[in-house]
N, C-alpha and C positions, 0 to 999 in steps of 0.2 A: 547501214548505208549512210554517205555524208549528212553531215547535218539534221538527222532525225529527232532529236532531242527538240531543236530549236523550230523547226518545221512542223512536229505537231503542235508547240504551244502556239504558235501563230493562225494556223490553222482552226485552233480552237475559236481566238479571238473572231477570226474572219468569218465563222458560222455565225457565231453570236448576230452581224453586222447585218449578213445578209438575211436574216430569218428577220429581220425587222422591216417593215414597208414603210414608216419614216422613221429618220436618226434627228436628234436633237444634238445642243451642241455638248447635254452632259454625256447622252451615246458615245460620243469621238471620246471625250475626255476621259473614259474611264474604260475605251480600249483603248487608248496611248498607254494608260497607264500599267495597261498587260502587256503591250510591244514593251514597253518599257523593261517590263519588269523580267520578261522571254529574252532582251536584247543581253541584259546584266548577266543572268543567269547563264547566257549563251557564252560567257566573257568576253563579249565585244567592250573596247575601249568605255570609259565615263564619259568620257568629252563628245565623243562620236554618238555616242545613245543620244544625251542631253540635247547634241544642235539636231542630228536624226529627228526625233522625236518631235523636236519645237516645226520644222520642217514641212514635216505631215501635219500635224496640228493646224496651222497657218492655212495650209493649204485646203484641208478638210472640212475645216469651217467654215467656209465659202456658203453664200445664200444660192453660188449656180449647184455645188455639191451637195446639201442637206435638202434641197427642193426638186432635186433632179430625179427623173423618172426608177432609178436605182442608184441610190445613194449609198449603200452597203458594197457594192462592186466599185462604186466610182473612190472611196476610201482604198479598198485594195490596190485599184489602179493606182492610187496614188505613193500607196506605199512600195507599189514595185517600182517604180520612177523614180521613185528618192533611194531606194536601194541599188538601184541601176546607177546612180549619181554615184552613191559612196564606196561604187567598187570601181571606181573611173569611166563609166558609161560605155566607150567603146575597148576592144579587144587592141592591145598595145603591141606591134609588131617589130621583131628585131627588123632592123634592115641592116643588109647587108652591104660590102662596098664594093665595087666590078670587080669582075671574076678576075681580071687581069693584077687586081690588089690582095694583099691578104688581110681579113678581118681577125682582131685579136678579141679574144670575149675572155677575161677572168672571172673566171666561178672559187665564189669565195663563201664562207659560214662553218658554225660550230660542226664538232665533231657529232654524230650519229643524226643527222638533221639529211643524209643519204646524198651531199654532195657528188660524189666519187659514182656512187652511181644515175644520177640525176644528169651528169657532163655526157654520159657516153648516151645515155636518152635524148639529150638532145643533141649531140651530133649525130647521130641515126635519124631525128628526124631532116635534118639538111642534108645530108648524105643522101635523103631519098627524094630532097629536092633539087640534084645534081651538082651540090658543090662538092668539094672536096677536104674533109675535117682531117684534123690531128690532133690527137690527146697529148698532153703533156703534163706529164707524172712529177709535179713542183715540190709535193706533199712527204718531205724528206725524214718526216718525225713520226709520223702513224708508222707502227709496225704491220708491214705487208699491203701499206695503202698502194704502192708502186704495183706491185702483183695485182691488186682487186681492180686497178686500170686498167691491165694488160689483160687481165680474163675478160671485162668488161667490153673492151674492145674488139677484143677478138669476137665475140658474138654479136656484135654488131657492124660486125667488117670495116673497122676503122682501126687507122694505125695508130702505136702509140710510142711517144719519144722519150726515154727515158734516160739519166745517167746514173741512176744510185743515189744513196745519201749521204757521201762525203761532199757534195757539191751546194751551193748556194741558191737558192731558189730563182735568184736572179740570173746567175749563168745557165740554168738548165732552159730559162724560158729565153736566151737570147741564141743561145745554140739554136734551140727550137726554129726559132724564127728563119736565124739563116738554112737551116734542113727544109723548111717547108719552102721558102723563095727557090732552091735549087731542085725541089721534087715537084713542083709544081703545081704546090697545096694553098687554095687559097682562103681557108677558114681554120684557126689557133683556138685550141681553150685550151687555157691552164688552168689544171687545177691544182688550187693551193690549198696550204695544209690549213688542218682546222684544228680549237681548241677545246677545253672542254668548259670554257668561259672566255668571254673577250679577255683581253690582255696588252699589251702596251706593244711586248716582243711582236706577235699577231699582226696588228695594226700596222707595224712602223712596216713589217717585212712589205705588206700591201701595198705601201705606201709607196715604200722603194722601186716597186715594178711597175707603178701606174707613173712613176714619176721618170722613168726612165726608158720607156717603151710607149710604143701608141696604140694606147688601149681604146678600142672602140666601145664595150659594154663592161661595165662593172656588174657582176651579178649574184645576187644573195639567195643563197638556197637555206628557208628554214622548215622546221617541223610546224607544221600547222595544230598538229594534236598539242602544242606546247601552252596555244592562246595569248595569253597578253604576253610572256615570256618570249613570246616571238616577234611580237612588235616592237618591245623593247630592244631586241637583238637587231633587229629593221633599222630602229631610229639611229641607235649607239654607232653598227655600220655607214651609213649614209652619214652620221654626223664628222663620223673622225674621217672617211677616205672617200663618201661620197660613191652612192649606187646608182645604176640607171635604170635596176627592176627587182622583179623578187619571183621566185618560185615557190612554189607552196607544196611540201611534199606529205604523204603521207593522206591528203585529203578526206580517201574515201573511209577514210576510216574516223573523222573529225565527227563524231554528232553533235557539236555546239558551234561552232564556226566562227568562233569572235576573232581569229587573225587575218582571216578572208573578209572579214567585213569592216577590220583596223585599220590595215596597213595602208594601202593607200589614202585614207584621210590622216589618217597621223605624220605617215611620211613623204607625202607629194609625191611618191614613185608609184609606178603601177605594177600591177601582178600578172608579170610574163605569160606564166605556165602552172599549172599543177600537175601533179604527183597522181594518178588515180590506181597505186596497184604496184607487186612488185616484178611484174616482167620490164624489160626492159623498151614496147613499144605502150606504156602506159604512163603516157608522157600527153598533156591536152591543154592548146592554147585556153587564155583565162578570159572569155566571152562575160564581163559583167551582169550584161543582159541574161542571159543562160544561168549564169549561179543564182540570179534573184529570182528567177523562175522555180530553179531547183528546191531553191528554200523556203519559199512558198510555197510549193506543192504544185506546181502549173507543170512538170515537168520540161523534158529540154528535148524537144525533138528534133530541133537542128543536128544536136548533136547525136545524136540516135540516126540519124539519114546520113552522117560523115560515116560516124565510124562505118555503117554498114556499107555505103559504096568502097569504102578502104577494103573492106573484107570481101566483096561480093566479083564476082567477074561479070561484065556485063553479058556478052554473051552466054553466058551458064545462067542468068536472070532469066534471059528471054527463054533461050531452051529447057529452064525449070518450070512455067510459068505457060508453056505449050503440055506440058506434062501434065502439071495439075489438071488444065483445062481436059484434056482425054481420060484423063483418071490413068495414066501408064507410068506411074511413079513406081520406081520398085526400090528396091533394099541399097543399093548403090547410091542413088539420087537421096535418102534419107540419111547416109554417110556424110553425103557431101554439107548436106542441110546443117550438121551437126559440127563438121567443121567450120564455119561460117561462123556457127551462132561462137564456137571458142573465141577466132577468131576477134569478134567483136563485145568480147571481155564476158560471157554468158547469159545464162537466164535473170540474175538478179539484178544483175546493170542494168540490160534491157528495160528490162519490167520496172525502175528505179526512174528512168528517162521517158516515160509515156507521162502523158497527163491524167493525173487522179488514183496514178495505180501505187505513187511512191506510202500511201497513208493505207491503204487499203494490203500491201503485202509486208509491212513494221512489224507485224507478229507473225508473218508464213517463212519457215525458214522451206530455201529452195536448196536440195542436196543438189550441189553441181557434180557431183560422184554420181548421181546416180546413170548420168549418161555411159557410166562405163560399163552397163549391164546389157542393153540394145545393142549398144557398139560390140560385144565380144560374142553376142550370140551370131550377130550379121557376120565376124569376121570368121565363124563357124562353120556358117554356108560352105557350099561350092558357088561357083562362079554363075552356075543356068539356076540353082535356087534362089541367088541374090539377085537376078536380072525375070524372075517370074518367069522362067522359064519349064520348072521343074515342081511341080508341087510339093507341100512338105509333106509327106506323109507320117503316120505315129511312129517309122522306125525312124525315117530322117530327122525328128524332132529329139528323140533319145540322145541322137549322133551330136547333134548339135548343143543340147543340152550337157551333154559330158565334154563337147570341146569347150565349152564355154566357162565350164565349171559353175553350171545351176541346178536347176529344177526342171523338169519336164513342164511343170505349171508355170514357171518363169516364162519360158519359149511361148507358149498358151496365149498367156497374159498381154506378152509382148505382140506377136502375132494379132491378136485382137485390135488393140490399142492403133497398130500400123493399121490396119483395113478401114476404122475409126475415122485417123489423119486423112486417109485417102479420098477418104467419101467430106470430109470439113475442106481439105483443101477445094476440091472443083467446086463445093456450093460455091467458098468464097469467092473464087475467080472468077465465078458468074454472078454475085453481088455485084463485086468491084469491077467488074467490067472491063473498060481500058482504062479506068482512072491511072494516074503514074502522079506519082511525081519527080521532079526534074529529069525529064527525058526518058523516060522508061525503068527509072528506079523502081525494084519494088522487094522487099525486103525478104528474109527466111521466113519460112512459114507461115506466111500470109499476114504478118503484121506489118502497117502501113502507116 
């Protein structure tokens, strides 16, 4: 999971704080100097650690902090505020220009940094906020980058403009331009080609299309597992042609986090978006607040209640949710439960975005394969066995067991485990009563 490496050393520090029932100021002093030392290790920036660190210190020393009823929490709080700071505090949003205009966004950065598929991620997500995108294939020197567009597009039902690569990066995105005014397109990204190091040629080509078309967003897409290599690529960018954000890809895979925690203090821009994943809707605005959470260990529940109304129908909430409560869930309604949870990137994301559970499952590995064992004995049933209509008897279970390609004791197993779920779900829904949150939200499987 993101950021794990960095997250338990932090974490460690913070126990140390709060098992204490007064801190002195050498207390502070000498967990700074394990933030400290968690931050380096992390590869976050020197410069950024050093003023970071003096930051919380200053603040931490305080006679209202060291005398305060919990001074071990009120340190934490303080280091999530300052980290909340140096990831630009609020969530930085493209805006867009009336519909009746067209918006140009150039996406630009090094080669395998997932550009080319990071553009058609985020035209899918505006796509599904009813504007109208167009890909445009600039990137005239990758072999088969023009292709890895056009497949990329196509799966997310966006068109894409292409001429070949005998043509100029600059005619292919002015053609574009005029194709999109007369189809009635009123959002551009171009993507342009990438190198396998900055370069002069690179640069200038940039240079030529923001200098000659009216570019609304300059945008840099790098690898986040790269670390300071990527701020560096940040700064060098913004320096010669000048960005107005950055995406961060590859995220979920980062356990040190020092480019997410660089870039925008090193280079005054903010961080768009991140990369959580390789399907193409694993694409998640960059919520400051929420990563400092994350990396702390406080989890991110905001984000845990998005992605799941994205995934959930609300009507199928309420009528799952009447189910539990009768106990009349059958094999059907446990399908659907299971698409959801794909839907909303699985069991380990999930469970990554509660609070307290990201430290507690760092050693549980979760088989996401193993859902494919339930799911093929249910798609085994008949139609009155899936809906409890039919009992399973020991020949039915045979039947099912050889359609499924397992074990009689598999079905057993499984079978148990379901009647288990049945009886936890209705407890819970008469724990939780009608709590909701945001209007009747309420999650798969009874997690809330």
């Amino acid at each position: 999971m993101a950021f794990d490496s960095l997250s338990d050393k932090l974490q460690n520090v913070f126990k140390k704080l709060r098992s204490k029932g007064v801190l002195t100021e050498d207390d502070v002093k000498e967990a700074m100097k394990e933030v400290k030392r968690a931050l380096l290790e992390a590869d976050v920036n020197f410069k950024v650690v050093k003023s970071f660190v003096k930051s919380v210190s200053d603040r931490a020393v305080g006679e209202e902090v060291l005398k305060g009823l919990n001074p071990g929490h009120m340190v934490i709080k303080i280091v999530k505020e300052e980290m909340d700071k140096l990831m630009g505090s609020e969530m930085t949003e493209i805006k867009l220009r009336p519909s009746n205009e067209i918006t140009i966004i150039m996406m630009c950065g090094l080669q395998g940094a997932g550009k080319t598929t990071t553009v058609a991620k985020l035209a899918y997500q505006f796509k599904n906020k009813g504007k109208k995108p167009l890909l445009v294939a600039c990137d005239v020197y990758r072999p088969a980058a023009i292709k890895q567009l056009q497949v990329n597009g196509e799966k997310v039902g966006v068109p894409v403009f292409a001429m070949g690569d005998n043509n100029k990066p600059l005619d292919i995105a002015k053609a574009a331009i005029q194709h999109a005014a007369k189809n009635n397109i009123n959002l551009v990204f171009l993507d342009t080609a990438g190198r396998l190091h900055v370069d002069e040629d690179m640069m200038n080509e940039l240079a030529e299309i923001k200098d000659n078309l009216d570019i609304a967003y300059t945008i840099l897409t790098v690898d986040s597992m790269t670390g300071q290599d990527a701020v560096n690529v940040a700064t060098t960018f913004n320096d010669k042609i000048g960005i107005d954000g950055v995406i961060l890809t590859k995220l979920d895979g980062d356990t040190r986090g020092g480019a997410a925690l660089s870039i925008k203090a090193v280079t005054g821009k903010p961080i768009l978006y991140s990369g959580m994943g390789e399907k193409l809707t694993d694409l998640e605005p960059f919520y400051p607040d929420r990563m400092a959470s994350r990396i702390l260990g406080m989890g991110d529940v905001e984000s845990l209640i998005e992605k799941a109304q994205s995934a959930i129908d609300e009507e199928k909430a309420k009528e799952m949710e009447q189910k539990f409560r009768k106990a009349s869930f059958d094999f059907n309604d446990f399908l659907d439960q299971m698409a959801q949870l794909e839907q909303m990137g699985g069991m380990q994301e999930i469970l990554s975005m509660m609070p307290g559970m990201a430290s507690q499952m760092k050693n549980v590995e979760i088989d996401e394969n193993a859902a494919k064992t339930p799911k093929a004995i249910i798609q085994s049933m008949t139609p009155r066995e899936r809906s409890l209509q039919d009992p399973i008897s020991p020949s039915r279970k045979k039947r099912i067991a050889d359609g499924a390609g397992v074990q009689i004791a598999d079905v057993n197993r499984f079978l148990k485990q379901f009647e288990q779920s049945k009886k936890m779900m209705k407890q819970m829904s008469g724990m939780m009563g009608g709590k909701r949150r945001r209007g009747g939200f309420k999650m798969p499987f009874g997690l809330r």
